[in-house]
Backbone bond lengths (Angstrom), bond angles and torsions (degrees), N, CA, C in turn:
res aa  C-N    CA-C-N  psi(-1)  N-CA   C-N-CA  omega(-1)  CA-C   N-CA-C  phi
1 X - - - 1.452 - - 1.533 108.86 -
2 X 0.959 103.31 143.41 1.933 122.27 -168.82 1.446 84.98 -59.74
3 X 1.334 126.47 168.96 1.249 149.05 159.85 1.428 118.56 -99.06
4 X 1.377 118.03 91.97 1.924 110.15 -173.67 1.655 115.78 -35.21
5 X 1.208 113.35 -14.33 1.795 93.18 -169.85 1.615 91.48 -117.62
6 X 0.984 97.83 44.94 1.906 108.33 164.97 1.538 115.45 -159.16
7 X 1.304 117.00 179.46 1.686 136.12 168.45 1.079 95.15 170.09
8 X 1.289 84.92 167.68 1.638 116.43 173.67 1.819 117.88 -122.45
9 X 0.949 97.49 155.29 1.953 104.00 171.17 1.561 110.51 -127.58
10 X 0.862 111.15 120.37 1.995 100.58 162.89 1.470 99.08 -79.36
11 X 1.401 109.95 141.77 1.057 121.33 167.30 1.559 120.07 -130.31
12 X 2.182 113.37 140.78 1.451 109.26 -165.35 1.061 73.61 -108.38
13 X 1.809 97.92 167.00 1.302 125.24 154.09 1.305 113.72 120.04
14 X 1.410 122.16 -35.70 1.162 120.53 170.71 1.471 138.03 -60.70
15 X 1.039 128.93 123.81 1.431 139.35 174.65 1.722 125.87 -105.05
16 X 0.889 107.03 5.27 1.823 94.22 -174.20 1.853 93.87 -155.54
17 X 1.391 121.80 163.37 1.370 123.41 157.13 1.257 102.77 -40.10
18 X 1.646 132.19 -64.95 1.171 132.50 -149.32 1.779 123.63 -62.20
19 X 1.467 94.68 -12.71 1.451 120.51 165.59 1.873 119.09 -79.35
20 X 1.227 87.87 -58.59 1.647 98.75 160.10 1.934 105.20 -34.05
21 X 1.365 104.96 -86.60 1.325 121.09 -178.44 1.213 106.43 -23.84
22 X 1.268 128.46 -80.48 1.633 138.35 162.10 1.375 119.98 -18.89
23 X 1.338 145.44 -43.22 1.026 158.13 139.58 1.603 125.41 -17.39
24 X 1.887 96.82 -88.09 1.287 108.22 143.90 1.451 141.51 -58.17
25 X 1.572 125.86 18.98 1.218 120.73 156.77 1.070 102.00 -94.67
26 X 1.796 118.69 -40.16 1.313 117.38 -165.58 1.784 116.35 -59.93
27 X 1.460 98.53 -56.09 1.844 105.90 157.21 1.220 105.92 -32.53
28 X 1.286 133.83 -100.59 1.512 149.81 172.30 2.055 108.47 8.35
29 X 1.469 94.23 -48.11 1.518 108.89 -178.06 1.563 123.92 -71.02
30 X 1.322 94.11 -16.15 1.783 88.58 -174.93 1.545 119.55 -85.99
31 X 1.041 125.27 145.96 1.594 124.26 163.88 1.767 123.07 -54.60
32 X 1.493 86.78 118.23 1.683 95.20 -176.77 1.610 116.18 92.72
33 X 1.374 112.48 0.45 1.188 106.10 156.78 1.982 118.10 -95.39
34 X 1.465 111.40 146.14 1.482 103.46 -164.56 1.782 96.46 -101.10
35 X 1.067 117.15 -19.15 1.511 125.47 -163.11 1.396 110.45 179.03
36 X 1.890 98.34 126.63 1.713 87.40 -177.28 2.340 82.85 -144.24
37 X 1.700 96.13 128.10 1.200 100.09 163.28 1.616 117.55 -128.39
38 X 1.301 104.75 178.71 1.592 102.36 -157.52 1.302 90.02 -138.03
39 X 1.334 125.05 142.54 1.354 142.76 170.39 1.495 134.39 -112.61
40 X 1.494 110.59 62.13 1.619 122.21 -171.19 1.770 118.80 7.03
41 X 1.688 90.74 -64.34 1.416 104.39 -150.19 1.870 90.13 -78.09
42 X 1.068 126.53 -33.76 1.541 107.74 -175.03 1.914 110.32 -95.38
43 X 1.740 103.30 -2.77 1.394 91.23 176.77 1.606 120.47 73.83
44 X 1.162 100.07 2.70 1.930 111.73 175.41 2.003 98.28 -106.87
45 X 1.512 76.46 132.27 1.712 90.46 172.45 1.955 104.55 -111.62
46 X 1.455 104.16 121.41 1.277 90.68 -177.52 1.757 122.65 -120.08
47 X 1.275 107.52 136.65 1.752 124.56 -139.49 1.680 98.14 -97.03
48 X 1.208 146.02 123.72 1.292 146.67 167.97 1.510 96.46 -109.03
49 X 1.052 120.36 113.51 1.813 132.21 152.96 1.473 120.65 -67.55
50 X 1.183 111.73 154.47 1.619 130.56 -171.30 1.811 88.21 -85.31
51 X 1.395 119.33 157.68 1.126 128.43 169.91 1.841 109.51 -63.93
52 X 1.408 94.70 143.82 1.626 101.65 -171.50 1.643 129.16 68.65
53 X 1.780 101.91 13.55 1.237 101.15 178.39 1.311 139.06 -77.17
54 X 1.519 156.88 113.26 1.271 126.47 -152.81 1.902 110.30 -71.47
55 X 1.496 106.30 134.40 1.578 104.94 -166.24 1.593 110.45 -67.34
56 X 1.482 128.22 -36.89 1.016 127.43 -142.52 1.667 92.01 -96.97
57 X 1.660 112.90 -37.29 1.397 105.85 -170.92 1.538 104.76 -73.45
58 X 1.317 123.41 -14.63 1.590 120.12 -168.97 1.810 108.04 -75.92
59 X 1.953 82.97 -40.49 1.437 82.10 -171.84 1.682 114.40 -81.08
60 X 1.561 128.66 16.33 1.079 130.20 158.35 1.516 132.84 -107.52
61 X 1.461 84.94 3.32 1.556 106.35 159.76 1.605 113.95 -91.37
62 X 1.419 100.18 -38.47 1.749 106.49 169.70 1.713 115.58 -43.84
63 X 1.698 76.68 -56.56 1.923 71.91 -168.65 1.507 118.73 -80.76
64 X 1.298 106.42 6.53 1.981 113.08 179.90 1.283 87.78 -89.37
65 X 1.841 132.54 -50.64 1.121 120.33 145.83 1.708 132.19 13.92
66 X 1.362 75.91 -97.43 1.686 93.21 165.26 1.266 139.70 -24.29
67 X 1.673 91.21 -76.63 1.461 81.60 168.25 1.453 126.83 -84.41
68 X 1.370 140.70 1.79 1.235 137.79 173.37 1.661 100.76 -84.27
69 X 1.259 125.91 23.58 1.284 121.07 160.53 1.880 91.67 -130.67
70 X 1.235 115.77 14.36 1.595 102.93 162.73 1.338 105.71 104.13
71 X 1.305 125.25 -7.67 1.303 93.33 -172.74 2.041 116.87 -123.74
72 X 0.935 114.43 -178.11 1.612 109.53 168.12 1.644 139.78 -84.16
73 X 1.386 119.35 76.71 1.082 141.90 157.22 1.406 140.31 -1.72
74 X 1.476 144.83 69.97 1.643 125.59 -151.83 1.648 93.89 -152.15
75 X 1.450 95.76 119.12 1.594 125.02 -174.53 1.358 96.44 -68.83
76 X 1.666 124.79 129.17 1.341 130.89 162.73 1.443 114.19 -86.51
């Protein structure tokens, strides 16, 4: 069972660290997230929430996230 003060996203599209980076700033930027890193080679961006965050609305802000920095977005 998922852990409420986490998720994950796979994310397409990326090709280089510098894509990675981009990603994870954009994560990094939202309210109520505490820590968000991204892992090139498996294409999963992974989201740590602030205590009391709602999971499902963050993580649909994650992936609008996503793609308004370009890339393809998909909730595990």
């Amino acid at each position: 069972m998922a852990n409420p003060d986490n998720f994950s996203l796979q994310v397409s599209g990326m090709h280089c660290a510098s894509c990675a980076g981009k990603v994870e700033r954009s994560l990094q930027a939202l309210d109520g997230v505490a820590n968000a890193s991204v892992n090139l080679a498996t294409e999963t961006a992974y989201i740590d929430l602030l205590p009391g965050q709602d999971r499902q609305q963050l993580a649909e802000l994650a992936a609008d996230a996503v793609r308004q920095a370009g890339y393809q977005p998909r909730l595990q």
